[in-house]
Biopython code that builds the backbone (N, CA, C, O; Angstrom):
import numpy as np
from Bio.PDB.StructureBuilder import StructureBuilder

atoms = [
    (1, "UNK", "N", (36.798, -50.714, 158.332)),
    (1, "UNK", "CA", (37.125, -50.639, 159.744)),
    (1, "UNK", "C", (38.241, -49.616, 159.949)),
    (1, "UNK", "O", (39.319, -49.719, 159.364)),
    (2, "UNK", "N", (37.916, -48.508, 160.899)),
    (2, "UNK", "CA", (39.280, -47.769, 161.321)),
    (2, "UNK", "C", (40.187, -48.180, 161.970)),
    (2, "UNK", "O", (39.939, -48.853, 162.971)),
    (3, "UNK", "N", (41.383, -47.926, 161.631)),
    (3, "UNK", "CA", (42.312, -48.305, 162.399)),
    (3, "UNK", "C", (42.767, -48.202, 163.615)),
    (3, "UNK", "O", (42.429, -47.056, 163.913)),
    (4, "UNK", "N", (43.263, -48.603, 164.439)),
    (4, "UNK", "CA", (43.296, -48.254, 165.966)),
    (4, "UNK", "C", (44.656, -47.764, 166.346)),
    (4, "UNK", "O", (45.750, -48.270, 166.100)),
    (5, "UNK", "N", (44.328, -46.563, 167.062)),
    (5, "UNK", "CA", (45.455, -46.120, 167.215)),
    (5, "UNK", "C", (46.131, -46.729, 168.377)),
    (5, "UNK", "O", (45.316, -46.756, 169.299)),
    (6, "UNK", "N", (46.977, -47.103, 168.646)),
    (6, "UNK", "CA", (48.012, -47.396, 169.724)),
    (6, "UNK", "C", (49.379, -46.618, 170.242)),
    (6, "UNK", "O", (50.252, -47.155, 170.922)),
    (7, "UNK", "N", (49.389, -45.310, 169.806)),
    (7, "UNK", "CA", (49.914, -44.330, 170.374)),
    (7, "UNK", "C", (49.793, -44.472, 172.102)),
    (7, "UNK", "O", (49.022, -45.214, 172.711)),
    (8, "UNK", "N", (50.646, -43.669, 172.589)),
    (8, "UNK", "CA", (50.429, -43.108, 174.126)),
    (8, "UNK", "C", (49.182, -42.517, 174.058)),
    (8, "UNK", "O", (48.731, -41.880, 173.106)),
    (9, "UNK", "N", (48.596, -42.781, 175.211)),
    (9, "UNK", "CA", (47.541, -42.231, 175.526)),
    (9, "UNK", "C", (47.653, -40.483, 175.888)),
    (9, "UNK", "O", (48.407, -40.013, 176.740)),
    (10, "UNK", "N", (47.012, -39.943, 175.297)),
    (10, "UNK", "CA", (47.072, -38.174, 175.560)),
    (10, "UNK", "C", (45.576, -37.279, 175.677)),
    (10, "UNK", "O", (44.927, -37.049, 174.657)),
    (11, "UNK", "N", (45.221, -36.917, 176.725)),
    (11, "UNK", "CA", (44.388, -36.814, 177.134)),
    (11, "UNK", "C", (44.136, -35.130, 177.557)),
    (11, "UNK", "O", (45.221, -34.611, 177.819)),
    (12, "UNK", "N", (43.094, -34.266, 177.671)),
    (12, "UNK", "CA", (42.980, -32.706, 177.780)),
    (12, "UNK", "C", (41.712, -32.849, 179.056)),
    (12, "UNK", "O", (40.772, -33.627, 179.217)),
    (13, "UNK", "N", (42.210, -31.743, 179.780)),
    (13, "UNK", "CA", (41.410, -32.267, 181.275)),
    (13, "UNK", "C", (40.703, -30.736, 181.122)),
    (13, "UNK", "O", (39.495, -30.973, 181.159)),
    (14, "UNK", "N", (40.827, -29.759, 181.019)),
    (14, "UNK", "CA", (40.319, -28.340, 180.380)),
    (14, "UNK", "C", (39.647, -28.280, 179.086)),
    (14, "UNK", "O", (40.289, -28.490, 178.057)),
    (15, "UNK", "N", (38.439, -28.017, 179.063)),
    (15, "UNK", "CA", (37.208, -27.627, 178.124)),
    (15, "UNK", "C", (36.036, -27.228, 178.815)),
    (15, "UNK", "O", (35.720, -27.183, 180.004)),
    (16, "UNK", "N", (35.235, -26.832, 177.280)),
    (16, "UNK", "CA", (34.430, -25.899, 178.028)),
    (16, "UNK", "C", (32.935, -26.425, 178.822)),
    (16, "UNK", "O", (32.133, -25.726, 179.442)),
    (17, "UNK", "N", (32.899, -27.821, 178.567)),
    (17, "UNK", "CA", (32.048, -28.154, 179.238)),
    (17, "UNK", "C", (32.553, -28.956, 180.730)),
    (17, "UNK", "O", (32.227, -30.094, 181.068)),
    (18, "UNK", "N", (33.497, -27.936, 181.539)),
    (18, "UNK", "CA", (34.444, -28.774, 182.185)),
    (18, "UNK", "C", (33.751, -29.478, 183.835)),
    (18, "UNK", "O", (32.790, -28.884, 184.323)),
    (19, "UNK", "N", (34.101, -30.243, 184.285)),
    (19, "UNK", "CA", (33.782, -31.150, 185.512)),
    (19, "UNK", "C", (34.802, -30.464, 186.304)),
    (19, "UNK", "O", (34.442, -30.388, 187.479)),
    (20, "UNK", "N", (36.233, -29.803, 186.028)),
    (20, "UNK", "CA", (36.894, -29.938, 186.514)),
    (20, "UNK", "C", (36.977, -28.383, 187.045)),
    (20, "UNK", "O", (37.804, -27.786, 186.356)),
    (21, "UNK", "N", (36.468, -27.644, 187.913)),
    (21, "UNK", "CA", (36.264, -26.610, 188.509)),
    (21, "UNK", "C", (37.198, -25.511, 188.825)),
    (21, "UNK", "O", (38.160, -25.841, 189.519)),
    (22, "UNK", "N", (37.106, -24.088, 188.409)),
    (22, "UNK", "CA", (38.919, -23.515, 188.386)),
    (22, "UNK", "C", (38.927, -23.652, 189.823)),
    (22, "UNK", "O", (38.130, -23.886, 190.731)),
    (23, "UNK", "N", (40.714, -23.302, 189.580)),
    (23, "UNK", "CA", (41.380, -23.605, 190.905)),
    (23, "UNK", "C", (40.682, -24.605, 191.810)),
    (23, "UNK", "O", (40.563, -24.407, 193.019)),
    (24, "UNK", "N", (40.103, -25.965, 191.029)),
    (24, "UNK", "CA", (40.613, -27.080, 191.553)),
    (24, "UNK", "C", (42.367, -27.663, 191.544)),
    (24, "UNK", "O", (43.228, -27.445, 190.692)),
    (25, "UNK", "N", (42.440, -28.266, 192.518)),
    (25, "UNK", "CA", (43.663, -29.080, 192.875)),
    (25, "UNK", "C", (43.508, -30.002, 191.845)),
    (25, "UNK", "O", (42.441, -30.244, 191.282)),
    (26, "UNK", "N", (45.133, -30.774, 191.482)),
    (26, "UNK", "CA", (44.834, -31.758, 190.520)),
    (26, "UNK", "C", (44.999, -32.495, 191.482)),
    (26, "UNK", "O", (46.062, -32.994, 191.112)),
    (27, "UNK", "N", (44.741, -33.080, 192.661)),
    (27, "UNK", "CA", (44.490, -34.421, 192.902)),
    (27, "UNK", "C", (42.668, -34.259, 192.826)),
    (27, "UNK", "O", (42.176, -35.364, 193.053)),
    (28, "UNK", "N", (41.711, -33.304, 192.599)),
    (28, "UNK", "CA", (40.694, -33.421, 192.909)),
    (28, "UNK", "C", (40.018, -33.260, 191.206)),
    (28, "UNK", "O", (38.864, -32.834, 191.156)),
    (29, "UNK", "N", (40.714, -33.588, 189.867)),
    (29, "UNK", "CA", (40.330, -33.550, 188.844)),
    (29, "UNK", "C", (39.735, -35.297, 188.954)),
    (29, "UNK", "O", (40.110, -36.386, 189.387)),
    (30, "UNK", "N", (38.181, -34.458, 188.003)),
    (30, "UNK", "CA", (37.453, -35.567, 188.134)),
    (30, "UNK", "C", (37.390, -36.237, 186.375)),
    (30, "UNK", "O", (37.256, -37.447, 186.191)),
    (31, "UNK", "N", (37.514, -35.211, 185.169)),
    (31, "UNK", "CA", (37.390, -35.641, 184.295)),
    (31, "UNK", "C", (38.094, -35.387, 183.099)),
    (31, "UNK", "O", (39.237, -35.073, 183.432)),
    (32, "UNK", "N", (37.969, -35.365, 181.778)),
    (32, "UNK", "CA", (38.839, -34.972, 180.440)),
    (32, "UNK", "C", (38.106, -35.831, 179.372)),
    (32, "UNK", "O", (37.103, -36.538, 179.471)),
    (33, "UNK", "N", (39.058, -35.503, 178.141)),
    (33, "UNK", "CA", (38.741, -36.487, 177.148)),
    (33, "UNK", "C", (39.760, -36.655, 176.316)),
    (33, "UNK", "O", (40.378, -35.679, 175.890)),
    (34, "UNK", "N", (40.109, -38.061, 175.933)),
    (34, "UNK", "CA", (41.263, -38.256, 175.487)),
    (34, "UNK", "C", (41.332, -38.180, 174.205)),
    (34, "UNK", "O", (40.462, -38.681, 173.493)),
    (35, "UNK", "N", (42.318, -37.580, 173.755)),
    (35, "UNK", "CA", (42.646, -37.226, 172.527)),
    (35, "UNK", "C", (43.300, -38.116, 171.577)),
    (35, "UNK", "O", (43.144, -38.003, 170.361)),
    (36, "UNK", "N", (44.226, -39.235, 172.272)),
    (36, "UNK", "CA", (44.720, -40.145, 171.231)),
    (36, "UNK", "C", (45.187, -41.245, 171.950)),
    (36, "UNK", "O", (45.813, -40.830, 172.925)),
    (37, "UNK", "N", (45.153, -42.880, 171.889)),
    (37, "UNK", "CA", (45.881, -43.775, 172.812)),
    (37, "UNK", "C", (44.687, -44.609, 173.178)),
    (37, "UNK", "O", (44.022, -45.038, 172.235)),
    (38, "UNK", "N", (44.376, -44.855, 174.188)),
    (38, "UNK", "CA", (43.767, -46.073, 174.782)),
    (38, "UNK", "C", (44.136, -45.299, 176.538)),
    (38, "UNK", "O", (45.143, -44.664, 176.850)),
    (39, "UNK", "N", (43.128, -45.590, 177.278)),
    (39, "UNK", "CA", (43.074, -45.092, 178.843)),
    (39, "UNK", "C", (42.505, -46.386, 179.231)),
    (39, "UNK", "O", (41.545, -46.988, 178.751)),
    (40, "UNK", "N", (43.149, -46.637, 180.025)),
    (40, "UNK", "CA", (42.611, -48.135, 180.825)),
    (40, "UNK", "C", (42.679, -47.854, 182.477)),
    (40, "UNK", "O", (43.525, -47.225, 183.112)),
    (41, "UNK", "N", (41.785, -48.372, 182.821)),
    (41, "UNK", "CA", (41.069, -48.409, 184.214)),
    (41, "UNK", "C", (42.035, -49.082, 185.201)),
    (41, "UNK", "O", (42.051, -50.311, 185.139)),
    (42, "UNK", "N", (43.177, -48.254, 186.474)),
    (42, "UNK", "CA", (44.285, -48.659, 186.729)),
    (42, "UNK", "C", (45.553, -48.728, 185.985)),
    (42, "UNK", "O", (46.461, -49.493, 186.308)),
    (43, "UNK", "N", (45.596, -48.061, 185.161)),
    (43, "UNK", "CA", (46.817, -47.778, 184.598)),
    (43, "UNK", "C", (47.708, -46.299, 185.478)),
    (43, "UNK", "O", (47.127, -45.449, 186.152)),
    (44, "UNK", "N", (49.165, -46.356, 185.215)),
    (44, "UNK", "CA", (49.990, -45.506, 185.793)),
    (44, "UNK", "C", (50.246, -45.001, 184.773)),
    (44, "UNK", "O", (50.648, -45.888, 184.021)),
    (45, "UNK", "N", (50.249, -43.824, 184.171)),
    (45, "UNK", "CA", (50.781, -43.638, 182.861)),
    (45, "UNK", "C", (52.113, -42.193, 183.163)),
    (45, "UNK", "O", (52.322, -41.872, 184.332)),
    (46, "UNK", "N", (52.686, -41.654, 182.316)),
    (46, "UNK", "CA", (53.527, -41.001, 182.723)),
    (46, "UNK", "C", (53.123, -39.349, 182.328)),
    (46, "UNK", "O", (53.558, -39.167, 181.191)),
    (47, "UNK", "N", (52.411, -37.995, 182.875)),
    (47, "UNK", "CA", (52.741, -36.864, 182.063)),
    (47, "UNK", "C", (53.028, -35.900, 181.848)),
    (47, "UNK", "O", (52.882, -35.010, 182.686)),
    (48, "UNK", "N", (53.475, -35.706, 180.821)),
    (48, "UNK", "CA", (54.532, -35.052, 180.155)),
    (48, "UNK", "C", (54.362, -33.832, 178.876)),
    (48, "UNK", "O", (53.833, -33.970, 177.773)),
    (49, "UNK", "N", (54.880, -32.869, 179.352)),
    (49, "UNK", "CA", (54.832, -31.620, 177.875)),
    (49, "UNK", "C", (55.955, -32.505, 177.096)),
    (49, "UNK", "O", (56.742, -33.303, 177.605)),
    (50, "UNK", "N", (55.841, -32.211, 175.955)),
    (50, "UNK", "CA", (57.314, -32.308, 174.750)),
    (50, "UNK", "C", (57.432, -30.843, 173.487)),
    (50, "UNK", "O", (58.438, -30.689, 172.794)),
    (51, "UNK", "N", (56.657, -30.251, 173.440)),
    (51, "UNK", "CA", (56.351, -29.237, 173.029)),
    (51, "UNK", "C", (57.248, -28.119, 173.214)),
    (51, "UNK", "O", (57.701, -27.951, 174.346)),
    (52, "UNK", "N", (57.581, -27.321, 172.279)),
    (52, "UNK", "CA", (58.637, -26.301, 172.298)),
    (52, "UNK", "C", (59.968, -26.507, 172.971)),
    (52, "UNK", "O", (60.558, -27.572, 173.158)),
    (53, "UNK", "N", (60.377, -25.123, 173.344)),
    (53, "UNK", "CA", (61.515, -25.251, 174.061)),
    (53, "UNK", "C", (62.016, -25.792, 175.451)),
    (53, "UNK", "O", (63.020, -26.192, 176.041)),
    (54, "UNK", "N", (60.704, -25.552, 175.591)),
    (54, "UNK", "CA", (60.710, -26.357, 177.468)),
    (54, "UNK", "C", (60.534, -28.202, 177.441)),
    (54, "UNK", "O", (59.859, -28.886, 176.672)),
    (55, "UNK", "N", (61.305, -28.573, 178.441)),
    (55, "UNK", "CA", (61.524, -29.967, 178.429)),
    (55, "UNK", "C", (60.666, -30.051, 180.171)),
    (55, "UNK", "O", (61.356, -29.544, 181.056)),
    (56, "UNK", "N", (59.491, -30.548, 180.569)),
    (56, "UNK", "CA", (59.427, -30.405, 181.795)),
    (56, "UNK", "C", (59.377, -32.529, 182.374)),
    (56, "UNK", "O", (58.719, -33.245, 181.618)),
    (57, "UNK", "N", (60.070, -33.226, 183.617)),
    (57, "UNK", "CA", (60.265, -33.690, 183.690)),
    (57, "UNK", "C", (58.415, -34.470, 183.811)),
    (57, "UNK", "O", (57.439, -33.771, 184.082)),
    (58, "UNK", "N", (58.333, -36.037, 183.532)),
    (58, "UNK", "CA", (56.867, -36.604, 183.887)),
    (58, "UNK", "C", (56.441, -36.601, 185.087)),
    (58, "UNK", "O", (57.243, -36.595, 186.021)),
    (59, "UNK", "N", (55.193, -36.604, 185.272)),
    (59, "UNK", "CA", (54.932, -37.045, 186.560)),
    (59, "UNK", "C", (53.872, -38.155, 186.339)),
    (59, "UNK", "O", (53.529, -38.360, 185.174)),
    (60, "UNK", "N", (53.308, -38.905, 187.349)),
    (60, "UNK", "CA", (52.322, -40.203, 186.658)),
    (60, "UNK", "C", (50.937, -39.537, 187.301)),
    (60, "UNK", "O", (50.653, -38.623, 188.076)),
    (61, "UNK", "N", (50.302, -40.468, 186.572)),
    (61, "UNK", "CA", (49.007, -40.358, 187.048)),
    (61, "UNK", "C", (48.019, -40.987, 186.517)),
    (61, "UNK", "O", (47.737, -41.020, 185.319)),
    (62, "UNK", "N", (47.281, -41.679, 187.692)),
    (62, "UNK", "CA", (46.570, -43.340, 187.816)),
    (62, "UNK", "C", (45.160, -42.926, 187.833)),
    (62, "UNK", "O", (44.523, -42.248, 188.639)),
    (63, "UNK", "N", (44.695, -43.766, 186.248)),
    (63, "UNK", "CA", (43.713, -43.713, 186.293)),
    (63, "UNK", "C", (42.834, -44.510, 187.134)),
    (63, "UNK", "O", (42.787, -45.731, 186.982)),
    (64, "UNK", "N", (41.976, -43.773, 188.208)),
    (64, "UNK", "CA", (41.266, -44.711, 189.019)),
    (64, "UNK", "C", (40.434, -45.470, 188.857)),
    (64, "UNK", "O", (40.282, -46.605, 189.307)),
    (65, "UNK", "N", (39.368, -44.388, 187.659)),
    (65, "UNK", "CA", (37.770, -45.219, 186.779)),
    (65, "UNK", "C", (37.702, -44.433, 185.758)),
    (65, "UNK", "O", (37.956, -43.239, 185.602)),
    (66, "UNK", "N", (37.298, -45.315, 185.034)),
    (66, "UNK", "CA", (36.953, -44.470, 183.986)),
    (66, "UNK", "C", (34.890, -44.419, 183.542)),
    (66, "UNK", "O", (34.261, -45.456, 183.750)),
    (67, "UNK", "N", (34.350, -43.529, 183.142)),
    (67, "UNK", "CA", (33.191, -43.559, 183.126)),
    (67, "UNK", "C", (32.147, -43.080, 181.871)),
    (67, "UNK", "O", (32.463, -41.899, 181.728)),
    (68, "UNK", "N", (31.357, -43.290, 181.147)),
    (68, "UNK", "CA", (30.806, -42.817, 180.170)),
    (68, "UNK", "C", (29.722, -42.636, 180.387)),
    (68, "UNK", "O", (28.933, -43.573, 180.265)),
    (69, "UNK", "N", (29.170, -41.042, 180.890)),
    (69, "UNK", "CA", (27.647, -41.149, 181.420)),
    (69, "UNK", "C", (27.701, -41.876, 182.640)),
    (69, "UNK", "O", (28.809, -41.923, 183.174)),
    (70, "UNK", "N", (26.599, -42.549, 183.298)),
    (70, "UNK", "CA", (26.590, -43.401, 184.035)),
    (70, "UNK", "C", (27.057, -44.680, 183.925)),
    (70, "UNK", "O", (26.798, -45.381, 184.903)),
    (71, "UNK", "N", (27.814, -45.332, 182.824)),
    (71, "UNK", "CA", (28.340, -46.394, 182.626)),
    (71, "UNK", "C", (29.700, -46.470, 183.459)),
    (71, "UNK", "O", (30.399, -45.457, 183.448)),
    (72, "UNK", "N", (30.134, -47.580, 184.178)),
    (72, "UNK", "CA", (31.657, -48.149, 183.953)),
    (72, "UNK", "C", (32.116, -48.639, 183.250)),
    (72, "UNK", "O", (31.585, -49.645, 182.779)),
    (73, "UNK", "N", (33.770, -48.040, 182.646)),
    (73, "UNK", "CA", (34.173, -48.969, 181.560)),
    (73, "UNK", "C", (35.792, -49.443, 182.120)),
    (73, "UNK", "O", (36.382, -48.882, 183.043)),
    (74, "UNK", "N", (36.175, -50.283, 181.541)),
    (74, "UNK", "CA", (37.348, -50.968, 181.904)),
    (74, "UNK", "C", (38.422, -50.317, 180.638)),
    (74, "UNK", "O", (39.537, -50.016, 181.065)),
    (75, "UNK", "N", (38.268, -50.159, 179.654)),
    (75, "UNK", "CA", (38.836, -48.744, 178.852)),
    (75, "UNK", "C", (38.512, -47.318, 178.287)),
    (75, "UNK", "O", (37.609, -46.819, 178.958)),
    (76, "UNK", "N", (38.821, -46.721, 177.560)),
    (76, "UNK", "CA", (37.996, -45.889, 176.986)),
    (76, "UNK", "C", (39.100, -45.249, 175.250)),
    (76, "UNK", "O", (40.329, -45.207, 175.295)),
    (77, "UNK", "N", (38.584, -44.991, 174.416)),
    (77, "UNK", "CA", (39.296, -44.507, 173.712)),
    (77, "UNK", "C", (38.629, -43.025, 173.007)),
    (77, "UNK", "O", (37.629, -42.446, 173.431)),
    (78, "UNK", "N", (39.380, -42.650, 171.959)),
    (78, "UNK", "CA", (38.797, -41.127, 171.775)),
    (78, "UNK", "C", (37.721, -41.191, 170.827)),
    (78, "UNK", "O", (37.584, -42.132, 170.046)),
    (79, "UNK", "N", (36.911, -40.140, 170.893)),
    (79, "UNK", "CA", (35.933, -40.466, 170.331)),
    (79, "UNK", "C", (34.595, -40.024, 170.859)),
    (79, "UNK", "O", (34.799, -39.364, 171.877)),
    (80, "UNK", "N", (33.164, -40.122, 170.559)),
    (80, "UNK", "CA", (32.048, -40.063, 170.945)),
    (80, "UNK", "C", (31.050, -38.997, 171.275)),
    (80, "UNK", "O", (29.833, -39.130, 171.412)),
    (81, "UNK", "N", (32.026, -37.545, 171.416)),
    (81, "UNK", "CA", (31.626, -36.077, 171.559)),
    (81, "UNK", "C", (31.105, -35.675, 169.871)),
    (81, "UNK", "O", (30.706, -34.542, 169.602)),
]
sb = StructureBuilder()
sb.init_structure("model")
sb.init_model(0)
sb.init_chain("A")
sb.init_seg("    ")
for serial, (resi, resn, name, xyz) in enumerate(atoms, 1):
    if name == "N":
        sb.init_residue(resn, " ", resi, " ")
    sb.init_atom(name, np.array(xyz, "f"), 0.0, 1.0, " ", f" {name:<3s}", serial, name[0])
structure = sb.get_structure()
């Protein structure tokens, strides 16, 4: 059995098969795939660069649904591509 990660959730909303349309607005991003953590359906989470020299302050952002294909899920973790 693999182990489960329980890290912060960290997630990439840019790729190349993207939903998310240039110069869309980020209140109008529809999708991503998470890279490490657990994403749960109604969560506030906080985000954040930490990377290099720049420190930039969080901002949140609530996951509304989460979806797999036509499925609803109540979490999602990384994986399945």
């Amino acid at each position: 059995t693999p182990s489960r990660n329980t890290s912060d959730p960290r997630l990439i909303v840019i790729h190349s098969f993207d939903i998310n349309k240039p110069g869309a607005e980020v209140d109008d991003f529809q999708g991503g795939s998470i890279l490490t953590g657990t994403a749960r359906a109604g969560s506030r989470d906080p985000t954040k660069h930490t990377r290099g020299r720049h420190r930039c302050k969080p901002i949140f952002s609530e996951i509304i649904s989460l979806h797999a294909e036509s499925n609803h899920l109540q979490f999602a973790v990384p994986g399945g591509l």
